[in-house]
N, C-alpha and C positions, 0 to 999 in steps of 0.2 A: 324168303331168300330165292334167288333167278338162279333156275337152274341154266345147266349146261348147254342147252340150245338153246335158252331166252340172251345169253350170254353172250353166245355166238351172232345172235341175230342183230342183238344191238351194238357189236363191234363192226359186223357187216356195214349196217346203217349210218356210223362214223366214219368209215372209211370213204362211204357213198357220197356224203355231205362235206366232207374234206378237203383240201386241196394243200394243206401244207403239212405233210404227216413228215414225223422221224421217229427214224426204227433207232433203241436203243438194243447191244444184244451181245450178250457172254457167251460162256462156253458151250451150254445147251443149247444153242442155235446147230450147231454140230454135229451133237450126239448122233442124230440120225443118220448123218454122213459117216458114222464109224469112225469119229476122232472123239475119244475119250477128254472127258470131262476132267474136273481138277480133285473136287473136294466130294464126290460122293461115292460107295462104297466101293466103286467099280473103278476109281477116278485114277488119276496119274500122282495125285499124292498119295496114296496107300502104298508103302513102301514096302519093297518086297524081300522076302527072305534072298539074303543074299548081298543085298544091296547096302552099296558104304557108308553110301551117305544119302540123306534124302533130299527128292528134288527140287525143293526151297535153298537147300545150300548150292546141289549144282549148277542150277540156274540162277547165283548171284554172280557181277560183277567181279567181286574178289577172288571166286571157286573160276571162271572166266580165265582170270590172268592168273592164276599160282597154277592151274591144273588145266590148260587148253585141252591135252587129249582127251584126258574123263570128260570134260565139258562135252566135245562134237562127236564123242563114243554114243552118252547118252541122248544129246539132241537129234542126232539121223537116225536114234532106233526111238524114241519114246516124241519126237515135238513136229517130223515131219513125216506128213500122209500124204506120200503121190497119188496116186493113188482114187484119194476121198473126190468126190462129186457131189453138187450142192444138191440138197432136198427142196422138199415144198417149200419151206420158209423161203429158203435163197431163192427160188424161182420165182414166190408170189411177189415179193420184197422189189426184184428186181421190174416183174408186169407191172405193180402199183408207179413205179419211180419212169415207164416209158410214158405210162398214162396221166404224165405230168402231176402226180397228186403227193409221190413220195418226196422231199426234197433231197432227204440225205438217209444214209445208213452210216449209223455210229456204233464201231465194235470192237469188243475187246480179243477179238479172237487173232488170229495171227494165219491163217490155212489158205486167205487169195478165194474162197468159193464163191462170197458175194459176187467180188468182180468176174471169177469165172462164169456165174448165173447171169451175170449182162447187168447187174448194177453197176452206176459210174462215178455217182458222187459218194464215195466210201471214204468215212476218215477212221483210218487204224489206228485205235491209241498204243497200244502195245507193236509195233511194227509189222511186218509181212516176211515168212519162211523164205519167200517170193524175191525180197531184196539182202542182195549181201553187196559187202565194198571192201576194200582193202583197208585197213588201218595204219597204210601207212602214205599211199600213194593217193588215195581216193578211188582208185578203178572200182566200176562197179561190175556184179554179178548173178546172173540167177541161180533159179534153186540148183539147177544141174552140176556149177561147180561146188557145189557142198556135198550132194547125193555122193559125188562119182568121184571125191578127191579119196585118196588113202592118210586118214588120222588128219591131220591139222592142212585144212585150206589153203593153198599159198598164192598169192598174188601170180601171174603169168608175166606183170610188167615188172617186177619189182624184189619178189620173193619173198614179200612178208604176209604174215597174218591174214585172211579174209575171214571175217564176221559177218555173223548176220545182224541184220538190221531190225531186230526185235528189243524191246525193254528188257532186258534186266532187273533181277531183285537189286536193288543197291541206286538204281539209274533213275535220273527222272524223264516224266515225258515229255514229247517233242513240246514246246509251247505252244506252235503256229496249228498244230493239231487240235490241242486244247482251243484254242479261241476259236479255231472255225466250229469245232465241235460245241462252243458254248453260243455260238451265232444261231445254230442252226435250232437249237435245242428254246433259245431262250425266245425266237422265230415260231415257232412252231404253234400251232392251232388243235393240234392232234399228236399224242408224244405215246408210241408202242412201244414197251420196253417186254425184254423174252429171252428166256433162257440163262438168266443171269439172279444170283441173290444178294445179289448188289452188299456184298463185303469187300471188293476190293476198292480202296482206296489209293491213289484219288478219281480213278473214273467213276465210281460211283454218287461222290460228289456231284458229277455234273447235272443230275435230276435234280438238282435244287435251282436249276437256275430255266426250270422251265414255269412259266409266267401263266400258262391256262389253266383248264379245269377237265380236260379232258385226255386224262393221264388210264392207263390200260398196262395192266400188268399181267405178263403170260408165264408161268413159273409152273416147274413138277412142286417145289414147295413153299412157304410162305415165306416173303421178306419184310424188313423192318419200314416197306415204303407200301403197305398192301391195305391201311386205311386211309391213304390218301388218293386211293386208285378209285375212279368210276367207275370202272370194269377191274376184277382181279380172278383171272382165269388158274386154276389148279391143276394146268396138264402140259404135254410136252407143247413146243411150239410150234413143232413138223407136225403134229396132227390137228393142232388149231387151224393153220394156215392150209392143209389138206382139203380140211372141211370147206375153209372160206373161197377156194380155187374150184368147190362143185364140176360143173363140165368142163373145166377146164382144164383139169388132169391132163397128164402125159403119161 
């Protein structure tokens, strides 16, 4: 079995020989940047004494329209982190994609860090905290008029409702997101996937439609795609990507 540095060396060496990589990458892209994850002990679903209902129903669709205030009570205190700044991954992620080698970042996260790291070709499957619109007008918004409104968002042209433009439980995703993300994915020569234990569906589905053999999985625990991986690394992915940044640090 290839330890931890043989591990490293020949993901290094993938990278080196590459030129069409795509980063796939979940909630633990993150963690490091101080945005709590979903499903582990520490995560945003561990429901807390206190709490009415749990964050799989507040963040549905249906919890959305019957209960707007509970909805944007809970989203500006638990879904958005001004705050957070990208870590080693978002930085190396974004150096790889100037030195023309990464094509795309594909993520399920929702937090804008990628693109604030200087990544460009990011496709959000789940939306960006970053884009909100009116629901009724179309006017669109950044995050500030969510942060800084009192209880429910209101349009400035119109007066009704502004949402943000994240999936919902109940919602499906964007299509056009979907296909460029399966372009990219099924395109690909080198496919890093990290920080994610690939249950949520359907973006987890998308690893199926990558067509090589040089599949790289960076995970704190094991997922159900970890004997189909050339490389299957067991550690966070801010200190994988650490390591692989050497002098490059900031």
């Amino acid at each position: 079995m290839s330890t931890y540095k043989e591990k490293l060396e020949k993901l290094a060496s993938l990278i080196e020989k590459s030129d069409n990589i795509v980063f796939f990458g979940g909630a633990g892209v993150s963690t490091e940047s101080n945005i709590p994850d979903f499903r582990s002990s520490t995560g945003l679903y561990q429901t807390s004494e206190g709490d009415l209902y749990p964050p799989e129903t507040v963040l549905s669709h249906r919890f959305f329209e019957r209960y707007p205030e509970v909805f944007f009570r809970f989203y500006k205190e638990k879904m958005i982190y001004e705050n957070a700044l990208p870590n080693a991954a978002h930085i190396q992620l974004a150096k790889l994609e100037q030195m023309g080698k990464l094509k795309a970042v594909i993520t399920q996260n929702i937090d804008g860090l990628h693109q604030m790291a200087g990544s460009k070709n990011v496709f959000e499957l789940h939306g960006s905290v970053h884009r909100n619109y009116c629901m009724n007008c179309g006017k669109t918004y950044g995050l500030h008029k969510v942060i800084h409104s009192e209880g429910i968002p209101k349009c400035d042209a119109c007066g009704h409702t502004v949402r943000p433009d994240v999936v919902l439980y109940e919602e499906g995703l964007d299509m056009g997101v979907i296909e460029d993300a399966i372009g990219a994915i099924s395109n690909a020569d080198l496919l890093i996937i990290g920080g994610t234990s690939l249950v949520v569906y359907p973006a987890a589905g998308l690893i199926d439609y990558f067509r090589g053999d040089q599949l790289v999985l960076i995970n704190k625990s094991k997922t159900s795609y970890d004997n189909r991986a050339m490389i299957q690394i067991e550690a966070s992915i801010g200190e994988v990507f650490l390591e692989l940044m050497g002098d490059e640090r900031k």
